[in-house]
MARRO-289923 format. One record per residue (C-alpha): residue in three letters; x, y, z. Coordinates in steps of 0.25 Angstrom, whole numbers, plus 5000, padded with zeros to 4 digits. Example, Ala and Ser with C-alpha at 12.3 -4.5 7.8 and 13.67 -1.06 7.14 Angstrom:
BEGIN
rest: Ala; X: 5049; Y: 4982; Z: 5031
rest: Ser; X: 5055; Y: 4996; Z: 5029
# end
This chain:
BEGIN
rest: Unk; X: 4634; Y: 5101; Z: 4937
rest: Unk; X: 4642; Y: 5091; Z: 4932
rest: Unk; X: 4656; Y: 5089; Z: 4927
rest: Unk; X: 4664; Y: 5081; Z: 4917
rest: Unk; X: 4677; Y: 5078; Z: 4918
rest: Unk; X: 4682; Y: 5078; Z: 4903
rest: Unk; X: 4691; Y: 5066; Z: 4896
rest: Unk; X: 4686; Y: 5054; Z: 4903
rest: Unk; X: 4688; Y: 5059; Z: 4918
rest: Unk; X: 4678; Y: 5058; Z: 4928
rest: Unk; X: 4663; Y: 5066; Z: 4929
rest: Unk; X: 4662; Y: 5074; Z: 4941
rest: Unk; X: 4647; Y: 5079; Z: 4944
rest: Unk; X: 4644; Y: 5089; Z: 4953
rest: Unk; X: 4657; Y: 5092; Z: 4962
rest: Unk; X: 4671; Y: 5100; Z: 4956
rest: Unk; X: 4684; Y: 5089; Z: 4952
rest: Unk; X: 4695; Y: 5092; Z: 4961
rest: Unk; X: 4705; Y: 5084; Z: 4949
rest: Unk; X: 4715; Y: 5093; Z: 4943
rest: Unk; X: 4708; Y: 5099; Z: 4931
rest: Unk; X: 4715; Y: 5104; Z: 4919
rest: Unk; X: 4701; Y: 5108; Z: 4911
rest: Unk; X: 4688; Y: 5114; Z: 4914
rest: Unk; X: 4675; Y: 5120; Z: 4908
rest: Unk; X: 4660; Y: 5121; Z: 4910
rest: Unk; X: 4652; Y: 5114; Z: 4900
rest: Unk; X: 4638; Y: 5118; Z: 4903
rest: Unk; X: 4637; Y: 5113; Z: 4916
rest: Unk; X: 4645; Y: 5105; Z: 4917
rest: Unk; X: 4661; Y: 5105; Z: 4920
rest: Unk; X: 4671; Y: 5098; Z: 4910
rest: Unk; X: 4683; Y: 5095; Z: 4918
rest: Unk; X: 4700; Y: 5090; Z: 4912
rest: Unk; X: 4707; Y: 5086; Z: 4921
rest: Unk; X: 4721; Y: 5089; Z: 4922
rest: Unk; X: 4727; Y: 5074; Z: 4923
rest: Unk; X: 4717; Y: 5070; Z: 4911
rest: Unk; X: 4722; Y: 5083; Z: 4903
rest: Unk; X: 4736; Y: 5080; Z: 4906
rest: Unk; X: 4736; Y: 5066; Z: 4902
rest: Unk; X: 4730; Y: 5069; Z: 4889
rest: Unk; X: 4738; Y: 5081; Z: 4884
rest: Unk; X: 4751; Y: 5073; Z: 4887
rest: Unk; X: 4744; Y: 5061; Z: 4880
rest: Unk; X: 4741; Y: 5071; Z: 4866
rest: Unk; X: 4755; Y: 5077; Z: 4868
rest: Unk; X: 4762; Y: 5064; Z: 4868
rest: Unk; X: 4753; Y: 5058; Z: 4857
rest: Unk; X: 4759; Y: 5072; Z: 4849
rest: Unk; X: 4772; Y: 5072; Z: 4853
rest: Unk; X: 4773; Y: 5058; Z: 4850
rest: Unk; X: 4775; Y: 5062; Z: 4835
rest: Unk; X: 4787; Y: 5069; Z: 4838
rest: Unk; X: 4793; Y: 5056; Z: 4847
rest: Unk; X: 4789; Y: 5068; Z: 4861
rest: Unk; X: 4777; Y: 5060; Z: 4867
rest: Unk; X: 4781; Y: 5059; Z: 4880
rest: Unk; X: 4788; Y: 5074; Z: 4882
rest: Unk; X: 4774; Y: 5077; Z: 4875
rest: Unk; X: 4766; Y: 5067; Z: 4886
rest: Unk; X: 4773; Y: 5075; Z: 4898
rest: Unk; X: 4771; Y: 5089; Z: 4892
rest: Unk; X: 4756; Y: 5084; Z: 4891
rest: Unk; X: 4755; Y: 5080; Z: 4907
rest: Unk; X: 4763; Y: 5090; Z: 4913
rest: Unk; X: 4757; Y: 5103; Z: 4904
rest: Unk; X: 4747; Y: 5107; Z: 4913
rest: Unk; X: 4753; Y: 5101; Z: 4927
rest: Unk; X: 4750; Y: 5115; Z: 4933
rest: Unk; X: 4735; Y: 5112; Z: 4932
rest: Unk; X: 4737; Y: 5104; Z: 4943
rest: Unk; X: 4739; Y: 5117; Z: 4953
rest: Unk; X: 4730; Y: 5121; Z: 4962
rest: Unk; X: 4729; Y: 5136; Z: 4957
rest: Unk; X: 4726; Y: 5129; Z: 4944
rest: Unk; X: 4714; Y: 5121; Z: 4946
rest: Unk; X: 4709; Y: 5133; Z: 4953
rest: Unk; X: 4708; Y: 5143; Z: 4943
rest: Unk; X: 4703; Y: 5130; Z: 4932
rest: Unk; X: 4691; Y: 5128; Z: 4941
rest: Unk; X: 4690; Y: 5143; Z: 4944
rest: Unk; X: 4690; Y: 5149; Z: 4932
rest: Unk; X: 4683; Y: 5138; Z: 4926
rest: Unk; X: 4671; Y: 5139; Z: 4937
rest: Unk; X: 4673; Y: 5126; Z: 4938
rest: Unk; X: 4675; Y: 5129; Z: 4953
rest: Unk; X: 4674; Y: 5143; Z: 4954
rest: Unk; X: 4679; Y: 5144; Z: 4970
rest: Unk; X: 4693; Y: 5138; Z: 4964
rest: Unk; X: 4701; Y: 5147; Z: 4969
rest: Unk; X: 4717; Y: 5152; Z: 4963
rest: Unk; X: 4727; Y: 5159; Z: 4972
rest: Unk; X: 4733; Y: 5172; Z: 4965
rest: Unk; X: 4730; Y: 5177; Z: 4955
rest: Unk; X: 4739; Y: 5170; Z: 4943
rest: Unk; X: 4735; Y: 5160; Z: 4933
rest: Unk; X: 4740; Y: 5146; Z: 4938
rest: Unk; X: 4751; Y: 5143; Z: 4928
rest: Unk; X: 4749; Y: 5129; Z: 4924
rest: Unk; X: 4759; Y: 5127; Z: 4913
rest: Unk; X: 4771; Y: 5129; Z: 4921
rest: Unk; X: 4770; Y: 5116; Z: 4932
rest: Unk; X: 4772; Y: 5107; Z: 4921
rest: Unk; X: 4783; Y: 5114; Z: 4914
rest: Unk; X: 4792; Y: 5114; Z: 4926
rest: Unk; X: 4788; Y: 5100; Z: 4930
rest: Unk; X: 4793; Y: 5095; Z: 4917
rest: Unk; X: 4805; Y: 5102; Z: 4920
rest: Unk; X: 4807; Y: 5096; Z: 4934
rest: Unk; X: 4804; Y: 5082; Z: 4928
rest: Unk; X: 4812; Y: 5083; Z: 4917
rest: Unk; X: 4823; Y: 5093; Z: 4918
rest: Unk; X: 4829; Y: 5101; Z: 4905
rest: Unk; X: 4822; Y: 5092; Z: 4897
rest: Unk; X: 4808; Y: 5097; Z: 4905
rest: Unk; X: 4811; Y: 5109; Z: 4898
rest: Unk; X: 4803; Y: 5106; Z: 4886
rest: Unk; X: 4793; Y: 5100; Z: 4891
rest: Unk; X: 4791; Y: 5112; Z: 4900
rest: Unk; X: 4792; Y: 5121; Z: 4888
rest: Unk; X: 4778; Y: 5114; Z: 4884
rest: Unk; X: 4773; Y: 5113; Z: 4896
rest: Unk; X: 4774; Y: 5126; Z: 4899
rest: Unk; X: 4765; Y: 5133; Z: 4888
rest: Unk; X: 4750; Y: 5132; Z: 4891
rest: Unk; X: 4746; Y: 5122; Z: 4880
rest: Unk; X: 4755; Y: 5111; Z: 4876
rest: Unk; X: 4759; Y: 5108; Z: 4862
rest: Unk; X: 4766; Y: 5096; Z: 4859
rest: Unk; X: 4767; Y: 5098; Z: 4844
# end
């Protein structure tokens, strides 16, 4: 088996990532693996290069990093390699879909206060659109 690790990261053959993963699917063979910090850093790059339009690149850049900060939950990367197969002994507690919207939305409130809020609002929703 061997596995790529997509957009420039690393090539891992023969033994499972343990890096945060934000992405996964079986081509073939082989594993195609996002990681999270790569999928972070180039959804708030797109969003700030959007937003920028508008004068909002950098509310845009935050709401890109902290989208999917709940990805980073242990209950997350289990039930991404578990229901992938990707590693299919990945085990979930409960029996609830981890919710991985909401860590970055109260995070942007924490950091930011009131204004947090709107961030959060985008945040929040399970695809971010900028514009």
């Amino acid at each position: 088996m061997r596995i790529e690790v997509e957009d420039g990261l690393r090539e891992i053959n023969g033994e499972r990532s343990t890096e945060f993963i934000a992405h996964v699917r079986k081509d073939g063979d082989d594993w195609r693996l996002h990681s999270l910090p790569d999928h972070l850093r180039k959804v708030a790059g797109r969003a700030a290069e959007s937003a920028s339009l508008i004068g909002a690149a950098d509310w845009a850049r935050l709401a890109g990093i902290w989208h999917d900060l709940g990805k980073y939950s242990s209950a997350f990367q289990a039930r991404i390699r578990r229901q992938s197969g990707y590693d299919p002994e990945a085990h979930v507690e409960g029996g609830l879909r981890p919710d991985h919207s909401t860590a970055g939305a109260i995070h942007a409130i924490d950091q930011l206060g009131a204004a947090g809020r709107v961030l959060a609002y985008l945040v929040s929703g399970r695809n971010l659109k900028v514009l």
